[in-house]
CHARMM-style PDB file with segment names, atoms N, HN, CA, C and O in Angstrom:
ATOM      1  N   UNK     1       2.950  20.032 -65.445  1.00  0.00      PROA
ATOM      2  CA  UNK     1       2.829  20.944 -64.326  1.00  0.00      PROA
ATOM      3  C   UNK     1       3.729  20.510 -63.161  1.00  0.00      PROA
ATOM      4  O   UNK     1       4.447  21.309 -62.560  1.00  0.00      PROA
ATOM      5  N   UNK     2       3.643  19.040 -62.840  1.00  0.00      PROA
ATOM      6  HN  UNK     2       3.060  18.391 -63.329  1.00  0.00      PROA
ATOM      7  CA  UNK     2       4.721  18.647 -61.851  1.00  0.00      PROA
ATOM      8  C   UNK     2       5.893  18.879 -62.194  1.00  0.00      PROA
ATOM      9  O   UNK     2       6.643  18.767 -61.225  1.00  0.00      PROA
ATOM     10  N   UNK     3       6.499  19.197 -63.274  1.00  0.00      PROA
ATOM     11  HN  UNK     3       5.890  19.289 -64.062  1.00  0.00      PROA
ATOM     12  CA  UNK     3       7.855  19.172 -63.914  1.00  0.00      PROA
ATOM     13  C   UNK     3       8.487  20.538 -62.898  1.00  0.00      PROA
ATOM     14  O   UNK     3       9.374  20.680 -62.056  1.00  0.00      PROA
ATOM     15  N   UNK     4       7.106  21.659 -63.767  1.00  0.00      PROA
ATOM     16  HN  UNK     4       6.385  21.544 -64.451  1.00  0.00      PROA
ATOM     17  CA  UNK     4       7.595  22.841 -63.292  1.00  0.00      PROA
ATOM     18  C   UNK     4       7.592  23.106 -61.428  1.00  0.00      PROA
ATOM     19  O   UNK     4       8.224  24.061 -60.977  1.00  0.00      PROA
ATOM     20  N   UNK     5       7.245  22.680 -61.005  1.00  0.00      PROA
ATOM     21  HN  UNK     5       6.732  21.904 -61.372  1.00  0.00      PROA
ATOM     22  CA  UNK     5       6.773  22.378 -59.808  1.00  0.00      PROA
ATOM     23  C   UNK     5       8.224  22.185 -59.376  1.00  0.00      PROA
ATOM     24  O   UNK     5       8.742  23.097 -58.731  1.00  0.00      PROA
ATOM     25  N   UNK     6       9.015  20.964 -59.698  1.00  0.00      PROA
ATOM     26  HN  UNK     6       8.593  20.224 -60.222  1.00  0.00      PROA
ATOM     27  CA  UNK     6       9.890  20.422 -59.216  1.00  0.00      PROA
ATOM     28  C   UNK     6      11.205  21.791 -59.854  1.00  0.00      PROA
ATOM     29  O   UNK     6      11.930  22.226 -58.959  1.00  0.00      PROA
ATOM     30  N   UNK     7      11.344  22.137 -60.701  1.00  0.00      PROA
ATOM     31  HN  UNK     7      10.754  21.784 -61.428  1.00  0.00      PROA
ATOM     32  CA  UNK     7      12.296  22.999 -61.394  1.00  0.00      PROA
ATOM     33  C   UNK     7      12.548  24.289 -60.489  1.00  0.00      PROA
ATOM     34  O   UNK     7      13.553  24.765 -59.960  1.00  0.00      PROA
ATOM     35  N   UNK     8      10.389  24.864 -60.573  1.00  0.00      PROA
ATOM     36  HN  UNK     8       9.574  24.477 -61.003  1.00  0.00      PROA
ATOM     37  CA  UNK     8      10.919  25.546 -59.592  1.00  0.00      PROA
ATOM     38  C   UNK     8      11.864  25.284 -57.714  1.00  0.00      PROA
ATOM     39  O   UNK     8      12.901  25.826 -57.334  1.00  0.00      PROA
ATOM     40  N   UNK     9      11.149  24.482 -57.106  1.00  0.00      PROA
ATOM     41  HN  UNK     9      10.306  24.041 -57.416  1.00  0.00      PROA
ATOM     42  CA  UNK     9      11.351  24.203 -55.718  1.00  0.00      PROA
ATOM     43  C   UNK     9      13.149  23.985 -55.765  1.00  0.00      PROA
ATOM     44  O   UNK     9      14.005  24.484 -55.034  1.00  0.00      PROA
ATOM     45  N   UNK    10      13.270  23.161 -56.781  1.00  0.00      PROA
ATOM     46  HN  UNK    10      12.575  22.756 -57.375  1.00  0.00      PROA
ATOM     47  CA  UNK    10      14.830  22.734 -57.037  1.00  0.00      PROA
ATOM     48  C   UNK    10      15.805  24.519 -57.391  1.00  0.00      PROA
ATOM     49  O   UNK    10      16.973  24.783 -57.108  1.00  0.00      PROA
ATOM     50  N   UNK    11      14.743  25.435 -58.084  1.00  0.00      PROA
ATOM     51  HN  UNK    11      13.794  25.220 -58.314  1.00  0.00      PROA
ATOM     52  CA  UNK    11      15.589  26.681 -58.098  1.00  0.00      PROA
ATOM     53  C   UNK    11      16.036  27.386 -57.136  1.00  0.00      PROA
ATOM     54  O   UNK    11      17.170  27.762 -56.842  1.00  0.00      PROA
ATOM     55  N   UNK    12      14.334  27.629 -56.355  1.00  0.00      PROA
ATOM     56  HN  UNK    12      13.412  27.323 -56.595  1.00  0.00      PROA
ATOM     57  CA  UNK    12      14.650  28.192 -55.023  1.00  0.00      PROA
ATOM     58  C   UNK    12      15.766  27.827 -54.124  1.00  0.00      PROA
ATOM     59  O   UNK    12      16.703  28.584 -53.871  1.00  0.00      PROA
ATOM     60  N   UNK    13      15.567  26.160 -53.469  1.00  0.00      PROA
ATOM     61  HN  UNK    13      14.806  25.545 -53.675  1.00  0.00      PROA
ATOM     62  CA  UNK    13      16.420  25.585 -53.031  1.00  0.00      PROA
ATOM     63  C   UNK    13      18.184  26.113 -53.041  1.00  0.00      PROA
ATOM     64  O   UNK    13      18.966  26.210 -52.095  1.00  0.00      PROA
ATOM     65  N   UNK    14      18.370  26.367 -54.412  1.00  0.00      PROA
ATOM     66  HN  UNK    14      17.735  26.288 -55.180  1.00  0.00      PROA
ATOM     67  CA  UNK    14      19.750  26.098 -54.948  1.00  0.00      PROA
ATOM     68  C   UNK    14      20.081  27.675 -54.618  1.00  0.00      PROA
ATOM     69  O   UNK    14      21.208  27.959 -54.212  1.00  0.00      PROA
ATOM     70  N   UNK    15      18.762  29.033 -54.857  1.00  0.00      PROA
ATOM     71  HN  UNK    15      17.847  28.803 -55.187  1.00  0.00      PROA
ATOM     72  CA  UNK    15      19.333  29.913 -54.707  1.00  0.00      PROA
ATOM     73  C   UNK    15      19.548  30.517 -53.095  1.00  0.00      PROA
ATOM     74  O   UNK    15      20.345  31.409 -52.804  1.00  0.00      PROA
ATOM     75  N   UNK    16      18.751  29.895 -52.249  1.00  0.00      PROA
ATOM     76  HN  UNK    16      18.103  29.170 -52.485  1.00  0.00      PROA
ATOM     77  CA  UNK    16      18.810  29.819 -51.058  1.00  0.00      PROA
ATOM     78  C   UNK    16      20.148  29.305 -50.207  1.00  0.00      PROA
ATOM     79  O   UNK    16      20.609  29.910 -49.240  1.00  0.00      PROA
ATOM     80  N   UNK    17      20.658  28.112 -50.742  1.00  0.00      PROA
ATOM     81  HN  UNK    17      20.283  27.620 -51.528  1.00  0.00      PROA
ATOM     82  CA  UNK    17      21.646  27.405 -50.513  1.00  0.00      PROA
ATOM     83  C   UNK    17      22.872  28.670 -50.608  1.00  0.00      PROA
ATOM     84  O   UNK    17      23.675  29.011 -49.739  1.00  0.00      PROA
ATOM     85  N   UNK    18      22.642  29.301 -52.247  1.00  0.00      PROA
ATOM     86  HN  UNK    18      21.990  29.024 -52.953  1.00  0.00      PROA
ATOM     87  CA  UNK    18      23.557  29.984 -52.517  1.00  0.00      PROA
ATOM     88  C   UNK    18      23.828  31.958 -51.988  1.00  0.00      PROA
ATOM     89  O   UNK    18      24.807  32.641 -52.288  1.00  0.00      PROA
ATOM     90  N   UNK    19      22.935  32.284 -51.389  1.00  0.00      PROA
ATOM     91  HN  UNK    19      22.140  31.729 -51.145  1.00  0.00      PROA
ATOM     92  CA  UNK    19      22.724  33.377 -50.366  1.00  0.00      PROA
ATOM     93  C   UNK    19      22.900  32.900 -49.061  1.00  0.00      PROA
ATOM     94  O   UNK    19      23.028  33.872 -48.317  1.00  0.00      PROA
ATOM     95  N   UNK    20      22.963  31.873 -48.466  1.00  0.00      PROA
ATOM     96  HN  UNK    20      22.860  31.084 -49.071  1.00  0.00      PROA
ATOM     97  CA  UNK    20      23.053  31.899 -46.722  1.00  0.00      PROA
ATOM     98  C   UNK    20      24.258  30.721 -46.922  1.00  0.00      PROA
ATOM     99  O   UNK    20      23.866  29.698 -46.360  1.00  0.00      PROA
ATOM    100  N   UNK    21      25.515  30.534 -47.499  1.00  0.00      PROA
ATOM    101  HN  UNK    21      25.834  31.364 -47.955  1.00  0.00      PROA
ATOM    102  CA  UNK    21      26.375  29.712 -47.822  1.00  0.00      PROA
ATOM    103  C   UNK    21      27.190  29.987 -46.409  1.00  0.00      PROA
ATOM    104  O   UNK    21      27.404  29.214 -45.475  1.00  0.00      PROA
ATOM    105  N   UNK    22      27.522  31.205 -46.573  1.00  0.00      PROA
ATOM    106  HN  UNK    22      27.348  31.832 -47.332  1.00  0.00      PROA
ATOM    107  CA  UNK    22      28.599  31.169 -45.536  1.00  0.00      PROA
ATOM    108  C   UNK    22      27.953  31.404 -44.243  1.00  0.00      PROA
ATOM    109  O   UNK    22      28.790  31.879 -43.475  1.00  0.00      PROA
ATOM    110  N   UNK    23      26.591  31.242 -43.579  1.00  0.00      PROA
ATOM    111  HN  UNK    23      25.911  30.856 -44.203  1.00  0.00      PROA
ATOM    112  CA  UNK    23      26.200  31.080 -42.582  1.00  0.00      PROA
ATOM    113  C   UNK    23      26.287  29.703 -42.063  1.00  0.00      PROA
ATOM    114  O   UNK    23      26.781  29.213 -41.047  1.00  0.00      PROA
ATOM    115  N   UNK    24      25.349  29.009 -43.566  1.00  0.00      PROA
ATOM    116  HN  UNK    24      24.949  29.406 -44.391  1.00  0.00      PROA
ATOM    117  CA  UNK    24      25.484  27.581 -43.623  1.00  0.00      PROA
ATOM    118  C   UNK    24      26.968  27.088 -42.960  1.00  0.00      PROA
ATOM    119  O   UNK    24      27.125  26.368 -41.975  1.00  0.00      PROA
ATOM    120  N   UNK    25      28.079  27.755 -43.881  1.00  0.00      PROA
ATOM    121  HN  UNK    25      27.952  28.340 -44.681  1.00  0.00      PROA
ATOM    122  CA  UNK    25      29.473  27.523 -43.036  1.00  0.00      PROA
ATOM    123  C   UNK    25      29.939  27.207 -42.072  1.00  0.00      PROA
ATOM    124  O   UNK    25      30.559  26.218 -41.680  1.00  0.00      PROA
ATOM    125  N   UNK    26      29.461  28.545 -41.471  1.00  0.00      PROA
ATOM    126  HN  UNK    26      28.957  29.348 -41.789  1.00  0.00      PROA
ATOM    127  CA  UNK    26      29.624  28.839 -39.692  1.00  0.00      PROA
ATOM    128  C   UNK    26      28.971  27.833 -38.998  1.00  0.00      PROA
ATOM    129  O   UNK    26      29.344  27.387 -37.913  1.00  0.00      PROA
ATOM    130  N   UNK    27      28.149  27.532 -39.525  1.00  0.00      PROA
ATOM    131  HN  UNK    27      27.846  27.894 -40.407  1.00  0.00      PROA
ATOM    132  CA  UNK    27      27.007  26.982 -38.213  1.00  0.00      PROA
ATOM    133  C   UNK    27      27.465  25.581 -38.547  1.00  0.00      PROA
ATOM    134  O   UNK    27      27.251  24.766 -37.649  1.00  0.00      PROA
ATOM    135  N   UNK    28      28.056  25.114 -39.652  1.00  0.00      PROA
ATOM    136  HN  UNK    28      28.230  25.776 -40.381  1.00  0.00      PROA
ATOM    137  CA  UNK    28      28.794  23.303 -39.538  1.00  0.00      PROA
ATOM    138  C   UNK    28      29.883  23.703 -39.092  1.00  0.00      PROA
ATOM    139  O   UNK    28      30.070  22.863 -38.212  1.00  0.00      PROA
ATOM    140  N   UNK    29      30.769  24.398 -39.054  1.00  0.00      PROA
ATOM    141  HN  UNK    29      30.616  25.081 -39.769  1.00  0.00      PROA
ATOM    142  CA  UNK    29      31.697  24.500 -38.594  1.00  0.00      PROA
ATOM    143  C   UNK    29      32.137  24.216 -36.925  1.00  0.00      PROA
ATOM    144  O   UNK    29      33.110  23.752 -36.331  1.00  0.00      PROA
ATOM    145  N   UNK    30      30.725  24.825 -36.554  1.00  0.00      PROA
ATOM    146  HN  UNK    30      29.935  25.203 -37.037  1.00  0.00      PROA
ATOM    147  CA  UNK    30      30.652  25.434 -35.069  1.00  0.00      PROA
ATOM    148  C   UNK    30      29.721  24.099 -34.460  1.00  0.00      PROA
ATOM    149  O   UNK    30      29.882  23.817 -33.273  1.00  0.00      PROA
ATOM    150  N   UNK    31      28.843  23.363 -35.207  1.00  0.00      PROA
ATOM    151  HN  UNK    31      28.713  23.593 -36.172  1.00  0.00      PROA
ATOM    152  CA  UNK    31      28.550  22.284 -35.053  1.00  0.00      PROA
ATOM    153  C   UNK    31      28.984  20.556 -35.195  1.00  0.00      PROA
ATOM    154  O   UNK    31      28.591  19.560 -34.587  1.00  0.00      PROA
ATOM    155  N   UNK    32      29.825  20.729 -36.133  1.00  0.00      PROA
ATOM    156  HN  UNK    32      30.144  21.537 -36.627  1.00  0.00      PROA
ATOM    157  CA  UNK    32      30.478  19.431 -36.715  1.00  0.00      PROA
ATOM    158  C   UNK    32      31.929  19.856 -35.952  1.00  0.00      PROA
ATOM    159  O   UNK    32      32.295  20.397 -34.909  1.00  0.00      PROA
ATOM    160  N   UNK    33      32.666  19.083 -37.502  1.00  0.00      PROA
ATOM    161  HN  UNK    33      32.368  18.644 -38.350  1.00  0.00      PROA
ATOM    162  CA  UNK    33      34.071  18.772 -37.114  1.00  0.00      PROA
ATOM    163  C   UNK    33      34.756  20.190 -37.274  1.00  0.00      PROA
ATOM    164  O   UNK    33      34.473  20.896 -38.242  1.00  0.00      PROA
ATOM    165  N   UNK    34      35.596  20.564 -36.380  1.00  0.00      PROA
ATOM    166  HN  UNK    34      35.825  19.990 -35.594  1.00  0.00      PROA
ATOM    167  CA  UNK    34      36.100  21.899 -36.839  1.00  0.00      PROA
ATOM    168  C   UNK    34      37.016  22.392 -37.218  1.00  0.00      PROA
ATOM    169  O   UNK    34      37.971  22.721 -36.515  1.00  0.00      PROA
ATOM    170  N   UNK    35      36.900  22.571 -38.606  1.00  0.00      PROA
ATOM    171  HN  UNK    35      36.124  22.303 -39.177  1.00  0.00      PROA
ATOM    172  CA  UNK    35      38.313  22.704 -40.215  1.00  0.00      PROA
ATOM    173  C   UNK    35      37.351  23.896 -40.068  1.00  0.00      PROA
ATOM    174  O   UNK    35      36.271  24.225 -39.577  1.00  0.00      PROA
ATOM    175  N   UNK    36      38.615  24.441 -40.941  1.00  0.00      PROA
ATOM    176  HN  UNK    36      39.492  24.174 -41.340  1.00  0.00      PROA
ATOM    177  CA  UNK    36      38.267  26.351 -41.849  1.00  0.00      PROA
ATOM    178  C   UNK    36      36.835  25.814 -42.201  1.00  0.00      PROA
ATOM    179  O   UNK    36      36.279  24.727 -42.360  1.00  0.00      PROA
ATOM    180  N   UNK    37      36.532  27.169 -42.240  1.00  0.00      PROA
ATOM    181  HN  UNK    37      36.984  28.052 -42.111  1.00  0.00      PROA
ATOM    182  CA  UNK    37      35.242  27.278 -42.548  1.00  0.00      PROA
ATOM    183  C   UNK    37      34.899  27.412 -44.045  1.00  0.00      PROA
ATOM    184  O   UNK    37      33.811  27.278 -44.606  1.00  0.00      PROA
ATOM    185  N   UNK    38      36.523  27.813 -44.711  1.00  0.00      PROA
ATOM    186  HN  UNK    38      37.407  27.922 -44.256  1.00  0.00      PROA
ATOM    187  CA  UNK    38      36.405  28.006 -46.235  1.00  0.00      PROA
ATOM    188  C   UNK    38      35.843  26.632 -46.747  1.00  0.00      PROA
ATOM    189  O   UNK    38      35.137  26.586 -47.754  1.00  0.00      PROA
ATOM    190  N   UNK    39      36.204  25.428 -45.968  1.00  0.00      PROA
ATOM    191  HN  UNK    39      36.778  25.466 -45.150  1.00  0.00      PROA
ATOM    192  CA  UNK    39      36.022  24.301 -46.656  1.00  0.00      PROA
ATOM    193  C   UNK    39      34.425  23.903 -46.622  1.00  0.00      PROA
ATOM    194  O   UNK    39      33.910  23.470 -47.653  1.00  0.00      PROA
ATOM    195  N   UNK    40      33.849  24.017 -45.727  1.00  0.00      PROA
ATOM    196  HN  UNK    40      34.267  24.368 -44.889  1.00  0.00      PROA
ATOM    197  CA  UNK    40      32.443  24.050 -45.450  1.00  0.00      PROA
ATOM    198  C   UNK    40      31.769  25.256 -46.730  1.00  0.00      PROA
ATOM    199  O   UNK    40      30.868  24.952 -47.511  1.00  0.00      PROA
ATOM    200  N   UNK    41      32.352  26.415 -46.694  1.00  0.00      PROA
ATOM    201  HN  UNK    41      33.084  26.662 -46.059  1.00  0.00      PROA
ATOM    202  CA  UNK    41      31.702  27.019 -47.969  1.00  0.00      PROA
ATOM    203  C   UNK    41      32.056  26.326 -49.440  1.00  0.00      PROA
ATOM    204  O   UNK    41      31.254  26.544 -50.348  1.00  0.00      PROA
ATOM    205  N   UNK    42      33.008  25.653 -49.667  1.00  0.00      PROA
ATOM    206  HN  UNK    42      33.660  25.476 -48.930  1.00  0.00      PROA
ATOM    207  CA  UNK    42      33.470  24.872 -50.862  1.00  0.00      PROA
ATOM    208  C   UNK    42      32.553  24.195 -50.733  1.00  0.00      PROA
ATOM    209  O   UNK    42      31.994  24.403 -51.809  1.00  0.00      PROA
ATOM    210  N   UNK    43      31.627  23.163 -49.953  1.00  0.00      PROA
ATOM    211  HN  UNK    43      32.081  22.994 -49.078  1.00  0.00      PROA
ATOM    212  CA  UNK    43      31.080  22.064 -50.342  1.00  0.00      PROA
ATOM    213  C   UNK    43      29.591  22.787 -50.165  1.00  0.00      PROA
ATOM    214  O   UNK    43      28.795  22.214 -50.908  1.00  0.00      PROA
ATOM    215  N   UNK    44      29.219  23.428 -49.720  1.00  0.00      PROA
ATOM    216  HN  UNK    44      29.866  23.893 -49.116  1.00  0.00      PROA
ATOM    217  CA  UNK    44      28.032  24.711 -50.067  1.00  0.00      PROA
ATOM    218  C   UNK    44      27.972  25.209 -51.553  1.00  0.00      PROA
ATOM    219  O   UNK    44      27.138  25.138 -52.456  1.00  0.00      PROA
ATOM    220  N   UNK    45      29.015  25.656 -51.432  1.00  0.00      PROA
ATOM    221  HN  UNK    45      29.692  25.714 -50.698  1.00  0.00      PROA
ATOM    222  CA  UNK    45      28.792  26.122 -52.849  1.00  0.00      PROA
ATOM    223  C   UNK    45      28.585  25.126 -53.980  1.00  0.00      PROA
ATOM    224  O   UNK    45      27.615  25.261 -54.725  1.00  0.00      PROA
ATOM    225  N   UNK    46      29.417  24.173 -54.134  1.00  0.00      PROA
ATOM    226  HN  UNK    46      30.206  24.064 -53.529  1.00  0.00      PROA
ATOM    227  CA  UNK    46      29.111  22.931 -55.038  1.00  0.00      PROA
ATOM    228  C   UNK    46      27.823  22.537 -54.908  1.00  0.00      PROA
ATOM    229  O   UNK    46      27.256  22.331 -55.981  1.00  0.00      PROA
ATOM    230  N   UNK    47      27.102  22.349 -53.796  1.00  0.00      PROA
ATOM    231  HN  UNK    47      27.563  22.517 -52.924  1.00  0.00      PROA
ATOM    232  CA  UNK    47      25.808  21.975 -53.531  1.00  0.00      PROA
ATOM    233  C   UNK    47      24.848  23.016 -54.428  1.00  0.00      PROA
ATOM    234  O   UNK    47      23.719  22.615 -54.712  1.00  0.00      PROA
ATOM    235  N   UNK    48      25.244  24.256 -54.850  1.00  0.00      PROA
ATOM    236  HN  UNK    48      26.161  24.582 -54.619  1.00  0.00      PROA
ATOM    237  CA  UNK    48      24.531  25.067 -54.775  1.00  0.00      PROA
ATOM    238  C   UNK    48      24.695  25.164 -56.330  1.00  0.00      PROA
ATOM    239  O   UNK    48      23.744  25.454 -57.056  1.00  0.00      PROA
ATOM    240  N   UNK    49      26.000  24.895 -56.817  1.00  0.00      PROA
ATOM    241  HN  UNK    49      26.772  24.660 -56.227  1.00  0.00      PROA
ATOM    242  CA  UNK    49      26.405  24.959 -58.037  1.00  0.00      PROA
ATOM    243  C   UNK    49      25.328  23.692 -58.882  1.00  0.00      PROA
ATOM    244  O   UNK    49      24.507  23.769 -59.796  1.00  0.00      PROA
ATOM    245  N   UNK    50      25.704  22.875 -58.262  1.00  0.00      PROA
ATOM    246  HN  UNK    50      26.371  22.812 -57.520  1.00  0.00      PROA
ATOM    247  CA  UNK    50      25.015  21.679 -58.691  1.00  0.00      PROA
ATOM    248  C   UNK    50      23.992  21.453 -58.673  1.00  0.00      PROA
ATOM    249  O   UNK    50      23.681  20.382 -59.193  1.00  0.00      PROA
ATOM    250  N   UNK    51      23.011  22.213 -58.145  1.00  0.00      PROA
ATOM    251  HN  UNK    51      23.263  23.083 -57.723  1.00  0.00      PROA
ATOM    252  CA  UNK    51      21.654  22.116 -58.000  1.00  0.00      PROA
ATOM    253  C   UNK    51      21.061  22.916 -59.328  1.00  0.00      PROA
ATOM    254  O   UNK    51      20.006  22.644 -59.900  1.00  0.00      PROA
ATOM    255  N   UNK    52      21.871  23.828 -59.632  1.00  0.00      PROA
ATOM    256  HN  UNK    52      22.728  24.049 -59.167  1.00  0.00      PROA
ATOM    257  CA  UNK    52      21.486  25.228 -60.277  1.00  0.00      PROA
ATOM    258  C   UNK    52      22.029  23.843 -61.779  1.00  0.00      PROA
ATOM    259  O   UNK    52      21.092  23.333 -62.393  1.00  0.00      PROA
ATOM    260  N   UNK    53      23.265  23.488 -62.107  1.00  0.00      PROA
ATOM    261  HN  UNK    53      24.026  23.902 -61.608  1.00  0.00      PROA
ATOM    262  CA  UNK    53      23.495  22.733 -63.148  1.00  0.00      PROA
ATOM    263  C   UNK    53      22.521  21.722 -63.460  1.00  0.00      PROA
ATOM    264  O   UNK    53      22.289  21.533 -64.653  1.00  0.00      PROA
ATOM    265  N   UNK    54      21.868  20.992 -62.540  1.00  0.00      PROA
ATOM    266  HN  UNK    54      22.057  21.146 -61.570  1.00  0.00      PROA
ATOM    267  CA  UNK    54      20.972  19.986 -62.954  1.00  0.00      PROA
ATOM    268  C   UNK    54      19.703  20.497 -63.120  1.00  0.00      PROA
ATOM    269  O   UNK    54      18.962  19.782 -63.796  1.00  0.00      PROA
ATOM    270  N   UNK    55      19.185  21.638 -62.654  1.00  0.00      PROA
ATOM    271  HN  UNK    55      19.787  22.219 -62.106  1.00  0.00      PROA
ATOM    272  CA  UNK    55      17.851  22.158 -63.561  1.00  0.00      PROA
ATOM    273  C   UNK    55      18.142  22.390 -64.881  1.00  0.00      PROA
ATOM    274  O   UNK    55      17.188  22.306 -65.654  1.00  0.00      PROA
ATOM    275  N   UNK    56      19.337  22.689 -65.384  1.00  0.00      PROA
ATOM    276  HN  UNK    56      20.112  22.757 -64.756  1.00  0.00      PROA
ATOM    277  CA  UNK    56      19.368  23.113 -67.103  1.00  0.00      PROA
ATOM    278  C   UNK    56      19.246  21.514 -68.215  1.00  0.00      PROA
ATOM    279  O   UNK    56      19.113  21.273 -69.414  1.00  0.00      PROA
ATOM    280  N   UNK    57      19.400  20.672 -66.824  1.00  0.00      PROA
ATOM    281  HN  UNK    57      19.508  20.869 -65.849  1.00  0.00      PROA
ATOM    282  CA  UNK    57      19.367  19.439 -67.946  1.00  0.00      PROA
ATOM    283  C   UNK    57      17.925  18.791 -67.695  1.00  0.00      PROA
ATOM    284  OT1 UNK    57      17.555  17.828 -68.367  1.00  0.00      PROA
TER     285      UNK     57
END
């Protein structure tokens, strides 16, 4: 039951990550160091990619 527990929270997470990416963007962009914002969605998205890849294993 904890498994699924964790699979799910880890899904949500990843699909969340992967719908508000390019807000996520903006708002490091506009907060951190300030490069394109494409690059901030590159490492969003990997985050998001990768979250979604490690539930299948």
């Amino acid at each position: 039951m904890k498994n699924h527990v964790m699979l799910l929270l880890s899904f949500t997470i990843a699909t969340i990550i992967g719908i508000f990416g390019q807000n996520m963007a903006y708002f490091l962009n506009e907060n951190f160091f300030e490069v394109a914002p494409i690059f901030y969605l590159a490492v969003v998205t990997f985050v998001s990619i990768s979250l979604n890849i490690c539930i299948l294993f």
